[in-house]
N, C-alpha and C positions, 0 to 999 in steps of 0.2 A: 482534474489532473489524471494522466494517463499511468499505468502501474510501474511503465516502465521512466518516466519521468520522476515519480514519488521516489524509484528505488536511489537513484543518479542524486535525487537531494539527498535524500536520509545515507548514503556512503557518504556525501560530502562533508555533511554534518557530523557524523563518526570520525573522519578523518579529521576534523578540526577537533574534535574532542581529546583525539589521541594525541594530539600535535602535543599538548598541553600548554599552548600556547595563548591562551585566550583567561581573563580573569573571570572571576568565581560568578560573579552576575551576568557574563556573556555567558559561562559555561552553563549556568541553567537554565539563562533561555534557549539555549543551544540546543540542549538537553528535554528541554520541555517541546522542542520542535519538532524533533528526534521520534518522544512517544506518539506528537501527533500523527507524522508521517508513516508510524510503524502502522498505528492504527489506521489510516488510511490503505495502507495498503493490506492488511490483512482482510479487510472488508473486498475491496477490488478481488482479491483471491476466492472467499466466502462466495462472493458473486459468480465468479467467474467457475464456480466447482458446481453452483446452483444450475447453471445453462448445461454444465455437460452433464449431470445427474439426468436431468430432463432427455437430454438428445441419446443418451444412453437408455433410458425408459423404454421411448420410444421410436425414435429416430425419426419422428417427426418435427418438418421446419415449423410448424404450425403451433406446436408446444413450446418450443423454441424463444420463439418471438414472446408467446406469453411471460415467460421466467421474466424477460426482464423490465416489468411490471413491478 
C-alpha cells in the first residue's frame, strides 16, 4: 500500500471513530486498524527519509537505488 493510500484509510478510520457512531467491539477493531496503518506509514516515512539521507550524502543515483535494499 502506497503512503498516500495508507493516509486516506487511517483519516477514514478516525473519522469513523469520531462519528461515535460505531459499538465498543467495532470501535476497537477500528482502533486496532488505526495503529496498524499509523504504523505502516510511519515506516513508508522512515523509508522514504532513508533514500533522501542517501541522495543528500551524495547525490548519487547509484547509492540511491542501493537504500532501497
Amino acid at each position: 500500500m502506497k503512503f498516500e493510500e495508507a493516509i486516506k484509510e487511517l483519516e477514514a478510520v478516525v473519522s469513523s471513530l469520531e462519528s461515535g457512531e460505531k459499538g465498543l467491539d467495532e470501535s476497537i477493531a477500528l482502533f486496532e486498524k488505526g495503529i496498524k496503518l499509523s504504523k505502516q506509514c510511519q515506516k513508508l516515512l522512515d523509508d522514504a527519509e532513508k533514500k533522501v539521507r542517501v541522495l543528500l550524502a551524495d547525490g548519487s543515483e547509484e547509492n540511491f537505488a542501493g537504500a532501497e535494499e
